[in-house]
N, C-alpha and C positions, 0 to 999 in steps of 0.2 A: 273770691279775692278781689272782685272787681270793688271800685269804690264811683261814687257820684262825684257832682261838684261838690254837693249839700257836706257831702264824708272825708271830701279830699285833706291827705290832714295836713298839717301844716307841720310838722317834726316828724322827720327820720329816725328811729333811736333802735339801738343795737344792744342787747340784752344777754349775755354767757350762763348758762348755767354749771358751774362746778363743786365737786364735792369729792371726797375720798368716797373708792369703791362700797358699794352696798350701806349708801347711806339714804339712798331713797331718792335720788336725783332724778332719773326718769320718769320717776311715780308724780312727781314735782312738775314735772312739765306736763305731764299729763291731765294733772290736774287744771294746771293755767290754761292748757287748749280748751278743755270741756268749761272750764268757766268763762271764758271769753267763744263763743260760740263756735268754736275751729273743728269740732269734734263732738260725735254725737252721746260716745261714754267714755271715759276712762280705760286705755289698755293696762295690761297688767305685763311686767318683768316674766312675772312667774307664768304668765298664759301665753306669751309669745306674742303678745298684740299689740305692744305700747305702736305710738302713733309714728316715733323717732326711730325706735331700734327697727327699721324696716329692711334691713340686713340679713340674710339665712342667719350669718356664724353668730349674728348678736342674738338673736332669737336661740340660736340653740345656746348660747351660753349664759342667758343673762345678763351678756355687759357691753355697757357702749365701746365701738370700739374706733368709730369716723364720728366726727363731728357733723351736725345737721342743722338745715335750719325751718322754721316755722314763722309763721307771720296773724299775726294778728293787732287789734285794732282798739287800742286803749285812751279814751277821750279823743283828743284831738291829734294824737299820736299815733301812728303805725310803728309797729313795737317788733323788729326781728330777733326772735328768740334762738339761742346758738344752744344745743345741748352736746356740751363735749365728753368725752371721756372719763372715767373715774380712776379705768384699773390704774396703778404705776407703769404698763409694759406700755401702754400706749399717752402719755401723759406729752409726747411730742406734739402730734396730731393737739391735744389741749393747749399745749405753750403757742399755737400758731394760731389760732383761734385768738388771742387773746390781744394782739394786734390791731383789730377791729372792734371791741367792744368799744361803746360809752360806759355802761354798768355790769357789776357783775353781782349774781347771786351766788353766795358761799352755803351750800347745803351743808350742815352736820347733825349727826346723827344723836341724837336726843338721848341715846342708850348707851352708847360707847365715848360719846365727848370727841374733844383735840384729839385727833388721830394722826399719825407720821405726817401720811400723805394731806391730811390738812391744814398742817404747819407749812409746807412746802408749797400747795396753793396761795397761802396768807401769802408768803414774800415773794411770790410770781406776780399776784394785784399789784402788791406794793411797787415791785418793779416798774412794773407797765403803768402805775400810778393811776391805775383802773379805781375808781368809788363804787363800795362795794354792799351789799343789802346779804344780809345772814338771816337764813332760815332755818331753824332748828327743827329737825325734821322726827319724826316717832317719838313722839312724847305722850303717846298714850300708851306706850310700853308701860310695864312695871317698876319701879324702883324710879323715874326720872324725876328731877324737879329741877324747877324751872330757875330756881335762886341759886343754885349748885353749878346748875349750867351755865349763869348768868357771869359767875363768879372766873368757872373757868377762863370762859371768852376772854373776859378781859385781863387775866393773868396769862394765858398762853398766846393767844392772840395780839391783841393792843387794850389798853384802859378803854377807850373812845368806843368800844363794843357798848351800847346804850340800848334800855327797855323804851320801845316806842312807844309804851303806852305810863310811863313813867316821864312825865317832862321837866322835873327836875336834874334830872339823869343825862338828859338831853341839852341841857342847860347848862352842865358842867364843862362843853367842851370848848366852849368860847368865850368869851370877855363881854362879845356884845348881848349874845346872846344871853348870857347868865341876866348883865345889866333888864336887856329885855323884858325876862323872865320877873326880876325882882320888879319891874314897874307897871307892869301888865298880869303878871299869874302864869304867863304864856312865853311860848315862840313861837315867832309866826311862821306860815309856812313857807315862806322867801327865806328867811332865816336858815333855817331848817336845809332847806334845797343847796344854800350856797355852803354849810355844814361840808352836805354830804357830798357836794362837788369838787369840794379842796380836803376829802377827803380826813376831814378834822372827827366826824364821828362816824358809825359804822352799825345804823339801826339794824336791830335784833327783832324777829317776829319767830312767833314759837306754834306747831300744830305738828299733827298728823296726816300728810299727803293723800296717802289710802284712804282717809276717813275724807279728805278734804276741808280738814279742819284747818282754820290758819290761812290759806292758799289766797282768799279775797281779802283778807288785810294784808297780805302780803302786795295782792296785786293792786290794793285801793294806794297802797304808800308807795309804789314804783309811779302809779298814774296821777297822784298829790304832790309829793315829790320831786319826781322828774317831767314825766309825758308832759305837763300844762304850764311847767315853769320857765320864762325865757332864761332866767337867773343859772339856769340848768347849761344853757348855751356859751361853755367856757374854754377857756383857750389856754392847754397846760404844753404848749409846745408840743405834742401828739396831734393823733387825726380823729380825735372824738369832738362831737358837736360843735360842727366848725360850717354849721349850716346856713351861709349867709344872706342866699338867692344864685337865681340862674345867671346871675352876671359873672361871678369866679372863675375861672380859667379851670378847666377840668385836670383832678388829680384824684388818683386811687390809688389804694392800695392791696396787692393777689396776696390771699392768706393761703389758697387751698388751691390744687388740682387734682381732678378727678375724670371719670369715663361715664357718662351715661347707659344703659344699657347697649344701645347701639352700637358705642363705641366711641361716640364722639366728644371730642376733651374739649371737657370745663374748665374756663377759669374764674374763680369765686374770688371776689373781689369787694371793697368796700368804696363805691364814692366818694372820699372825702371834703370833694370841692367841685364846683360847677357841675355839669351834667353828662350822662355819654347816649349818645344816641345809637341809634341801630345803623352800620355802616359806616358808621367814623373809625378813620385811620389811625390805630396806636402804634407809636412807636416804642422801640426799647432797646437794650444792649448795652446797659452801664457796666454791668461783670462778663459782656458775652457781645459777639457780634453782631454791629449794630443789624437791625429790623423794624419792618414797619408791615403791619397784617392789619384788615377791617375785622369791626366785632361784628358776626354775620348776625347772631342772635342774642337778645337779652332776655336771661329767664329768671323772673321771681321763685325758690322754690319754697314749698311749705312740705315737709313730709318727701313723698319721692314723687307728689305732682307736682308741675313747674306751671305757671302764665309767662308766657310772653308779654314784651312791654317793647314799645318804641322807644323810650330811651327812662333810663336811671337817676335820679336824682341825688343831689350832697345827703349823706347819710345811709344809703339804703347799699343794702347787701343781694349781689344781685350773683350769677354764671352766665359767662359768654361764653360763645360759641365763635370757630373760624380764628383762633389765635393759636400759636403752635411752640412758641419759644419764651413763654412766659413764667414764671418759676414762684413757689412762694415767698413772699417776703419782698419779690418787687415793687419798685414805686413806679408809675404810669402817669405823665401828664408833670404837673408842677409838685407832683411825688417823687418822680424821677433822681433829683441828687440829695434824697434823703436817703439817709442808712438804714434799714431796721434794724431793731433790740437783735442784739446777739442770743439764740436762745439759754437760757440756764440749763435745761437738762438735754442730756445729751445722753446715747448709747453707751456701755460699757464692756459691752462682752462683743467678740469677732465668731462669728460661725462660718464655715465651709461651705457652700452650696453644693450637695452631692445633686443628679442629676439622669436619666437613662444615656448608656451608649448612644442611643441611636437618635440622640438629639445634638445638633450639633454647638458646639461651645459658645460661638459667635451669636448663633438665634439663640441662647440661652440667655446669653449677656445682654441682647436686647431685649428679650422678655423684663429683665429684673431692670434694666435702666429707664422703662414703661414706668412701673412699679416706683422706683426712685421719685421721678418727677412726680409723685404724688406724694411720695414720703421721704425728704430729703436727707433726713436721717438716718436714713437708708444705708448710705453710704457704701454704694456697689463699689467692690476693689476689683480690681481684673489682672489676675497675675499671669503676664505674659510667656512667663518662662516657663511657669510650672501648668499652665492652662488654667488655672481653678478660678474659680468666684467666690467672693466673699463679701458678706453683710454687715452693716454692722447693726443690734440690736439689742431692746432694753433685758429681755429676757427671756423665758421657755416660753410666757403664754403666746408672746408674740410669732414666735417659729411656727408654733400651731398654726396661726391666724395665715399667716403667710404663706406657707404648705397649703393652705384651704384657697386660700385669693391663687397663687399659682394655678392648679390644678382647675378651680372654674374657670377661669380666665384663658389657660394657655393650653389646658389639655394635658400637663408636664405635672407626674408626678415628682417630688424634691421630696431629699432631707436635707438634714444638717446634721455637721458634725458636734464637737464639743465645744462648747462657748469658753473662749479667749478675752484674757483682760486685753480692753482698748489700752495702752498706753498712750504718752505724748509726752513731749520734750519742750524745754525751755532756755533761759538761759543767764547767766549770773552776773555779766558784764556786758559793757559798752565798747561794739567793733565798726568796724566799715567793709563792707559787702560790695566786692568788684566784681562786672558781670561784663565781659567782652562777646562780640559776634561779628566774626570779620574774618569770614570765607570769601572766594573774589566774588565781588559785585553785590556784597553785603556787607554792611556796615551800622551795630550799635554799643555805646558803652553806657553802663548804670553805675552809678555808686548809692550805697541805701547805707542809711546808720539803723543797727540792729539793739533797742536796749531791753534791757528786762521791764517787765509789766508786772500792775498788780495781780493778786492769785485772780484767778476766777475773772480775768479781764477782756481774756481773748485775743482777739490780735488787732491792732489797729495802725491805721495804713493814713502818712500824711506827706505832705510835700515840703522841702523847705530850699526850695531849689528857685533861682532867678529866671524868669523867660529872656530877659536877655541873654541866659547859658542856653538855654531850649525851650523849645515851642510849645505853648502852655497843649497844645495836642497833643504831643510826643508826652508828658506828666502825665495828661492823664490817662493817656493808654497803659502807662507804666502801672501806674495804679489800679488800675483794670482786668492789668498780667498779675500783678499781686494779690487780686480779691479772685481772680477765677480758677486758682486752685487750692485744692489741699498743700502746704508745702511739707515736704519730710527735713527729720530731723537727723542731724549723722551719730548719733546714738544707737539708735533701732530702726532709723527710718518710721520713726512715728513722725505724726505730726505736729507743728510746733503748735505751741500758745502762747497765751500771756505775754508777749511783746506787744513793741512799737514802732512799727518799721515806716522811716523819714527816707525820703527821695530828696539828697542834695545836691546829686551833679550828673551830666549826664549827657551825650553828644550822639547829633546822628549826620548823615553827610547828606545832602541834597536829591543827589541823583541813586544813590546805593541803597538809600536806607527805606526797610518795608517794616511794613506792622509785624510781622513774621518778627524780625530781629531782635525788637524790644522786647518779645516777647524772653526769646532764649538766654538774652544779655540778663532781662528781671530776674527768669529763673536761677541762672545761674550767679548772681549777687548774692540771693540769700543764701543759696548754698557755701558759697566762697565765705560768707562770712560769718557762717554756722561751724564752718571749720577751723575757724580762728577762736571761735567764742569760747567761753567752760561751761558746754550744756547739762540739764540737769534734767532726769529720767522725772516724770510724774505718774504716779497711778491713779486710779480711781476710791475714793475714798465714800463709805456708807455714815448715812448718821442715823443712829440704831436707838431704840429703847426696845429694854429689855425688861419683862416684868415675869416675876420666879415666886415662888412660896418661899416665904424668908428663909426658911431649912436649908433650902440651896442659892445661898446668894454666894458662898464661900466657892462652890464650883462654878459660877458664872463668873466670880471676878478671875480666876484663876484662865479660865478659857480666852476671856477678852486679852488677859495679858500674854496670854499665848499666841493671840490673834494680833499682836503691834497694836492692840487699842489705846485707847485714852477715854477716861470715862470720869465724871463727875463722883462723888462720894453717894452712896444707894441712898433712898428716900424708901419711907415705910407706907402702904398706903394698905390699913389692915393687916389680912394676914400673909399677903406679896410684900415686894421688895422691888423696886423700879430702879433700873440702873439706866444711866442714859450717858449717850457718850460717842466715837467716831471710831472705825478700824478701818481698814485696807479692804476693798470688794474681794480682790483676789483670798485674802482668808475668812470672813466671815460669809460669803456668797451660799456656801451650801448650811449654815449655821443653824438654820431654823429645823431641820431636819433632826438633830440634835438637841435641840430646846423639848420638842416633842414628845423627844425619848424619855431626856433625861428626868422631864417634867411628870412625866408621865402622862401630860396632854394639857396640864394645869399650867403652863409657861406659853409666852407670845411676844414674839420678835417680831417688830415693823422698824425695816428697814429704808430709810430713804437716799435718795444721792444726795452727795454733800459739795463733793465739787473735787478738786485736782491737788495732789502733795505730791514731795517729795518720794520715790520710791523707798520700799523699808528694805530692798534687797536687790539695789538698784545690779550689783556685780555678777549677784546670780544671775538674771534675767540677762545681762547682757552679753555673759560668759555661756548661754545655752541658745542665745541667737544668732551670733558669731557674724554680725552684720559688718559688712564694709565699705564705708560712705562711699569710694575712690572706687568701687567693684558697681557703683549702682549703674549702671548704663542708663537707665531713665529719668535720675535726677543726676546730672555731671555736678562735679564742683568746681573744673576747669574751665577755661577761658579758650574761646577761638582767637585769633590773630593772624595776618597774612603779613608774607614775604614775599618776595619774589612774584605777584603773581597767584599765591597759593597759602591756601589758610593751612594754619599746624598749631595743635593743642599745645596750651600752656597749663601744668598744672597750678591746682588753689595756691599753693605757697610761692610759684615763681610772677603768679600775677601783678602785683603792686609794682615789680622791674621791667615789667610791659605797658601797664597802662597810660591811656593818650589825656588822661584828665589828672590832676595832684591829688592828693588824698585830702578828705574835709574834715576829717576828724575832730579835730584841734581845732580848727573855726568854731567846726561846729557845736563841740561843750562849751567855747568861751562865750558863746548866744544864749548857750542853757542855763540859766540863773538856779535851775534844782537840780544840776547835772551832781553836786557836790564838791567838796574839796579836793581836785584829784592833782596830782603830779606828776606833768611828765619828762620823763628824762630820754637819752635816745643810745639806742643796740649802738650794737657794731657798724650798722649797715646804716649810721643817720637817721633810722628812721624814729618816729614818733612811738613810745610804750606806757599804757598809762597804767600805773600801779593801783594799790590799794584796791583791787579789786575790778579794775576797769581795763582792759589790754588791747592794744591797736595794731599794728598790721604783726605779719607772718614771717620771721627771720626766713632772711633771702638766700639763692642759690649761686655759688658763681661757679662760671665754665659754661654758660647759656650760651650767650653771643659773640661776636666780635667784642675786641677790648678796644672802646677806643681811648685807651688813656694817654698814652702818647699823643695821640691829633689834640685831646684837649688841651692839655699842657704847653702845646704848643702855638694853640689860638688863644689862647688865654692870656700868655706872653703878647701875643698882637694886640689883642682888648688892653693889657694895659699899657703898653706903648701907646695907643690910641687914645686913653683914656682913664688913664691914671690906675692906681692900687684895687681891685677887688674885694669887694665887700660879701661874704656868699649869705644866703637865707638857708636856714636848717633845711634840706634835702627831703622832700616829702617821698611819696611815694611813685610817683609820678615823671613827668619831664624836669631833667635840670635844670634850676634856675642861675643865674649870673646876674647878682648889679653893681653895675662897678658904678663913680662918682666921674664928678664929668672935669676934674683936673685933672692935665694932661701931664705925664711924668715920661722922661723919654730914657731908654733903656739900651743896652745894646742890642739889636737884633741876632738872630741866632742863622748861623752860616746854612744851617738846611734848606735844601732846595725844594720846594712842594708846591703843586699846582692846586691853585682856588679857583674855585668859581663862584664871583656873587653879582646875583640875580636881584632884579629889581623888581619886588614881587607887585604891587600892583598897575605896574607901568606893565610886565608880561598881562598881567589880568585883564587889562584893558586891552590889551593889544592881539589877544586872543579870543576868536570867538564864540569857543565852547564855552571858556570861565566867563565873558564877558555877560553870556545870555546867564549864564548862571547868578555872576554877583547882582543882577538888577532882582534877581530871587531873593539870594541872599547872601551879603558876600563872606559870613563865615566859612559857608561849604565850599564859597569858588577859594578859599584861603586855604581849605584844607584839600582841594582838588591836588591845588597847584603844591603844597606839599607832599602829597605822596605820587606824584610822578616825577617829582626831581630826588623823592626818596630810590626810586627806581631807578633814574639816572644816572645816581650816586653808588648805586651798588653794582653796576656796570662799567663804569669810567674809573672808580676807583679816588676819584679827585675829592677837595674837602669842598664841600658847599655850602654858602652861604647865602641864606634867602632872609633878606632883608623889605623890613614894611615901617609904611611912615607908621609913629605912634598915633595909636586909636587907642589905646585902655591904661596907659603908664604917666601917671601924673607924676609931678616933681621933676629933680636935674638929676634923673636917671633913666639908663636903658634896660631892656631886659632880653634875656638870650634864653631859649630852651633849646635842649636837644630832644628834635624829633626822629626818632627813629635814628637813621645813620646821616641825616644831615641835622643845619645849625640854623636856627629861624631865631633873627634880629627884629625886636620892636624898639627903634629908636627910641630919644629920649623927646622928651614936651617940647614943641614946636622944634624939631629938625628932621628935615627930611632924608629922605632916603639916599638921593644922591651927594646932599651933604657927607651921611656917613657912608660912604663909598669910598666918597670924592678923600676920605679921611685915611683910611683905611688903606687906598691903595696909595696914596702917600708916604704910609711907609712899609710897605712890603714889596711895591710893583717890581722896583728892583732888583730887590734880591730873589723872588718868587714870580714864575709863572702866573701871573692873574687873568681870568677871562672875568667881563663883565660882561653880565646883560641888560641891556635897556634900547629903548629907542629916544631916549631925552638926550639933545642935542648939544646940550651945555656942557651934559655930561658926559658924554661922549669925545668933547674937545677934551676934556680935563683929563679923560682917565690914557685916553690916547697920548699926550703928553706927559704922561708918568710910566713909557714904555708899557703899559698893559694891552692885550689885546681887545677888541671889544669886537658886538656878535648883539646885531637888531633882535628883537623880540624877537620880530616874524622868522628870520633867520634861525633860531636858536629851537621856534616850534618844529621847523625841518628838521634841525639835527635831534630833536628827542622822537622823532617820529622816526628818521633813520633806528636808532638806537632801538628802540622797543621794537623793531622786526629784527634786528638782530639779536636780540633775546629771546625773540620766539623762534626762530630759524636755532639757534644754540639749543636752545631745550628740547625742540622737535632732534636734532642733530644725535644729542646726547640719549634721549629715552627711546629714539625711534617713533615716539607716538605724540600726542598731545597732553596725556596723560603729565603728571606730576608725582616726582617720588621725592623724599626727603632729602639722597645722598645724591641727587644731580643736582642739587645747589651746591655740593660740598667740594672742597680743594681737592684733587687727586691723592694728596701725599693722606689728607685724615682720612676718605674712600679706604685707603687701601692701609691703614691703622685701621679699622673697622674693622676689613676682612679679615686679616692675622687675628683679630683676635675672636673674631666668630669660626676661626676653623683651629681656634686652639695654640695658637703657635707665637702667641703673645698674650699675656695679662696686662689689665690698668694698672 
């Protein structure tokens, strides 16, 4: 494998070989290795020798079952040849492969034609927008011809399927090239190359691999083609041939992990950009904890020998060693905030992991989460109530395979139970997903807009949130929290799909708030607003062709429509009958079994996945799993919130009456120009509901809290004695808003006697040293410090507060007022200060009311002093809340005995003991 200067080549290029099972694809590579000096003969499928299937179980079964790779050395290219999987059970293992190609070769089989599973290859290239070389393989079979074949291709396939030895043909698929063609006789082979790189045509080469027939014009037109052409060197927004020199900044991308015999984990990777040497430090952790490990060793492999190499190049497909938390599908380096392709296929059936007694549950679960990291499809479930493990998997061949890699590997013999449709959930409207976390000395809130997605779109994760609301770090952990799990759905607790889930708002506190919190607040969003949504049960759906002796087409159409099929009108092809069409996996899955029979062996069902629908029986299923979203203890849908001191669960529906941020709903469709024409009108409870198919927050609860409608009512009276008539803004979901207009209307005051207090909030902020070190951080968090300990102080003292702040966010000739919590937080209006509106305020109430101020401004203090109020310096005012807060803890020690916290020693004596009558029976509600 070694190479000279003389050989050194000058192109990396990466080469896939796929095909549907037993079409000759290993025989294919075998070929190429022996023609290209890699190998001394030819292995055989049938003899156990191929060069790739170097696996016991592949050898004993004839099928590829991991993806491999080989290297060899075509013109001035070194050429890594990827030979993936054929069967359907393993076609995962194939989709992740495919990641890394430049090229791929589409093996079919000369004898059998377009096959299921080679339709379903065709639009995985297309996906991956891989340029693709077709080999038609056993064509010295009996009956093949080569125009028949030719014909198919480009009716089941694409037109742009072309004979390479036909350059007319070739001619047809471009403008220039036709032109070309018509003034030369030709196309050149620049031409040609940039064809087949923008994937406009899709050359065709025809032979026999066993014979070796074919296999050097296949490989003279990958090495004319591509190997020698810069023209080849393109850039489709992917990480194929993007080979520009050692100057690029290193980026790659992990398709595969695996264990060498030893034991020690691989990870298989493609260079895309710059270089990686031996002992360079990779970092990672965009869906997971950040980290940073050296690559101890770089190995070339070909087969199951490996070379060592001091460092890797752009293009080339390498296994390091010494990395430990690296996963497929990561990006590494300036790879790093790219996404990979969501894969198209996925499992569909759940198995049981059975297990011996005498192995314990926990080492079993890390056995199979070994196993995972190599096949992440995997998808180990671990159910903690009932102890079990579960898989998820394409089908029976696979369990085999599994059962064999378990037992070498771990010494553990397993079964499986009975294979279980995957389900997943979705959802049919646009909500907003509230996610609290605010136990003492934790603090986070999320708001996510949840909408529906195209079918088959998967889930997609964006922000639409200001950093000046949060710190573009705090986004993107958020989003981080969202990509690093599966989430469930409150249907079945499947997992969702096909949305689009938007991060618009979102608050953490300076000194409280940990990565831990965001994490529970993220979870808990989606769930919050998966309970609001109208979700929609999805199953797994097969896309089938069916071919019968026309005598029995009448009982195949009659079975598919027994089976919730849909099926195109039958085609005659001689003396069958080809029915082609889509049904539900859960009824056609044992189908073929039946074909068999009925056929009498003359009938053949290839069945593929088709992707995600609607359930055909969505009530049964739901009514025999008897799931309940509000019972899951591991995915909550409620919100934490603290009191007093002590956090206490809010359920999903009383949430929007707690939350510290408004709800964005409404902003946020009137931003979305394809959101559609929705209307919305508002409940009982003021809140936002959008119709036609779209529904916004969760009708509210009352008997929650304190009422405070009275105090409002009554400051409200003051605001516009201060401040003329009230204007309100529609009542989100959120803090109360108030703006009143800044003419002054004067009223009679109301003979109630009630004691205020208002605070000068960043006159206290400065004048304190905790909030002070804080605001030079940042002073929203010293702004919400200082509100929730005058929140405390307030529910102590019992007085009304008001915390007032010069304006920083309120343009125009208005104020705005929220209620936080159980106090009143003033943002003056455009340039007037705080002691201004004090100075206002206690003007006309000082009087009639008890007023304490706090400040240490001196002006203001002459002023509110001569309007009979009492006033109380910052520093002053920190002692009496420091008093106060040990008398809340000496109270609660007092009351519970301990340190501890229970719900009903916050509560008034007279409801305590309303509580008890009616838990010993001697009162009802």
């Amino acid at each position: 494998m070694g190479t000279t200067s003389e050989t050194k080549p000058k192109r990396y290029i990466s080469v896939g070989l796929l095909a549907h099972v037993d079409s000759g694809k290993t025989t294919l590579s075998e070929g190429i290795l022996y023609l290209t000096g890699q190998i001394r003969k030819p292995g055989r499928v049938d003899h156990g020798d191929a060069f790739l299937d170097n696996y016991a179980l592949e050898r004993q079964r004839g099928i590829t079952i991991f993806s491999k790779q080989a290297v060899f050395q075509l013109g001035d290219s070194q050429v890594t040849l990827l030979d993936t999987p054929g069967h359907v059970d393993f076609s995962a293992e194939m989709e992740r492969t495919l990641q890394v190609l430049d090229y791929a070769v589409l093996v079919v089989s000369g004898a059998d034609g377009v096959q299921g599973h080679t339709r379903t290859l065709w639009n995985l290239l297309a996906r991956y927008r891989i340029p693709t070389f077709i080999f038609v393989n056993k064509m010295d079979q009996p009956g093949t011809d080569k125009a028949l074949i030719l014909k198919e291709l480009k009716k089941k396939l694409d037109a742009s399927c072309v004979d390479m030895e036909d350059p007319e043909d070739i001619a047809t698929g471009d403008e220039r090239a036709l032109e070309e063609y018509l003034e030369a006789g030709e196309v050149s082979i620049d031409t040609i190359s940039r064809m087949i790189a923008e994937r406009q045509i899709f050359p065709c080469y025809f032979g026999a691999a066993l014979k070796l027939q074919g296999v050097q014009e296949l490989l003279d037109g990958i090495g004319k083609y591509v190997g020698d052409n810069v023209s080849a060197n393109y850039d489709q927004a992917d990480n194929r041939l993007q080979n520009s020199g050692d100057a690029q900044q290193f980026g790659a991308r992990v398709y595969k992990i695996s264990r060498d015999p030893q034991g020690n984990r691989l990870t298989h990777m493609k260079i895309t950009s710059g270089e990686l040497k031996v002992k360079s430090l990779l970092k990672g952790g965009q869906v997971s904890e950040p980290w940073e490990e050296k690559a101890d060793q770089i190995r070339i492999y070909s087969g199951e020998k490996f070379e060592t190499v001091q460092q890797a190049k752009a293009g080339m497909i390498c296994a390091v060693t010494g990395l430990k938390h690296t996963f497929p599908g990561e990006g590494l380096g300036i790879e790093a905030g790219k996404q990979a392709v969501t894969p198209m296929l996925e499992p569909v059936l759940n198995y049981q992991v059975y297990f011996p007694d005498q192995v314990d549950a926990h080492t079993m679960l890390g056995y199979m989460r070994q196993i995972e990291e190599e096949d992440p499809m995997l998808r180990v479930i671990w159910n903690e109530e009932l102890g079990e493990i579960h898989v998820q998997l394409m089908g029976e061949v696979q369990t085999e395979i599994l059962k064999s890699l378990v037992s070498e590997r771990f010494g553990v013999d397993v079964t499986f139970g009975t294979g279980n449709i995957v389900y997943k959930e979705t959802i049919k409207n646009v909500v907003e997903g509230v996610g609290h976390y605010e136990p003492l000395r934790h603090y986070a809130e999320v708001h996510l807009i949840l909408e529906p997605g195209l079918p088959g779109s998967g889930l997609e994760f964006s922000t639409d949130c200001s950093t000046d609301d949060l710190d573009l770090n705090w986004q993107r952990l958020i989003l981080t929290h969202l990509l690093e799990r599966e989430h469930r759905g409150v249907l079945l607790g499947a997992a969702i799909t096909d949305m689009k889930i938007t991060l618009v708002a979102g608050r953490a506190h300076l000194k409280h708030t940990e990565g831990g919190d965001f994490r529970q607040s993220t979870y808990r969003a989606v769930r919050q607003g998966l309970m609001q949504a109208e979700s929609v049960l999805l199953e797994p759906y097969y896309e089938f062709r069916l071919e019968v002796p026309s005598e029995m087409i009448g009982r195949a159409l009659t079975d598919v429509q027994r089976m919730y099929g849909e099926f195109a009108p039958p085609e005659t092809d001689g003396d069958q009958s080809v029915l082609t069409g889509s049904a539900p996996v859960a009824c056609m899955r044992d189908y073929q079994k039946e074909v068999v029979s009925y056929t009498r062996g003359r009938g053949r069902l290839t069945l593929v996945f088709q992707g995600y629908a609607p359930c055909h029986n969505t009530e049964e299923i739901l009514e025999n799993a008897g799931y309940d979203p509000e019972a899951d203890n591991e995915n909550p849908t409620g919100s934490i919130f603290c009191s007093h001191g002590a956090g206490y669960y809010v359920p999903w529906q009383e949430v929007p009456e707690h939350m510290h941020i408004s709800s964005k709903l409404e902003e946020y469709l009137r931003k979305d120009k394809d959101a559609g024409e929705m209307h919305e009108e508002a409940d009982g409870n003021g809140r936002g509901v959008l119709r036609n198919g779209a529904a916004g927050g969760s009708p509210s609860k009352s008997g929650r809290s304190r009422d405070f409608g009275a105090e409002d009512r009554e400051l409200e009276e003051i605001f516009m004695r201060t401040y003329g008539k009230i204007e309100r803004k529609k009542p989100g979901n959120g803090p109360r808003t108030i703006i009143a207009q800044s003419q002054y209307k004067e009223e009679k005051p109301q003979e109630k006697v009630a004691e205020y207090l208002l605070v000068d909030g960043y006159n206290v902020i400065f004048a304190w040293d905790e909030l002070k070190e804080l605001a030079k951080v940042n002073i929203e968090s010293a702004r919400n410090k200082l509100m929730d300990i005058l929140s405390n102080y307030q529910g102590f003292k019992k007085c009304t507060v008001i915390l007032v702040f010069d304006a920083y966010k309120v343009d125009g000739d208005t104020l705005e007022i929220q209620k936080y919590h159980n106090i009143h937080v003033v943002y003056t209006k455009q340039a007037e200060t705080a002691d201004q509106y004090i100075e206002k305020v206690v003007h006309h109430i000082g009087r009639k009311r008890h007023v304490t101020v706090v400040t240490s401004d001196g002006v203001e203090q002459v002023v509110t002093q001569g309007q009979g109020s009492a006033l109380i310096s910052s520093r002053e005012f920190y002692e009496e809340v420091e008093i106060t807060r040990r008398q809340i803890q000496e109270e609660i020690k007092e009351r519970t005995g301990s340190t501890k916290n229970y719900l009903f020693d916050h509560m008034d004596e007279a409801f305590v003991k309303e509580m008890e009558d009616v838990r010993l029976g001697k009162k009802e509600i």
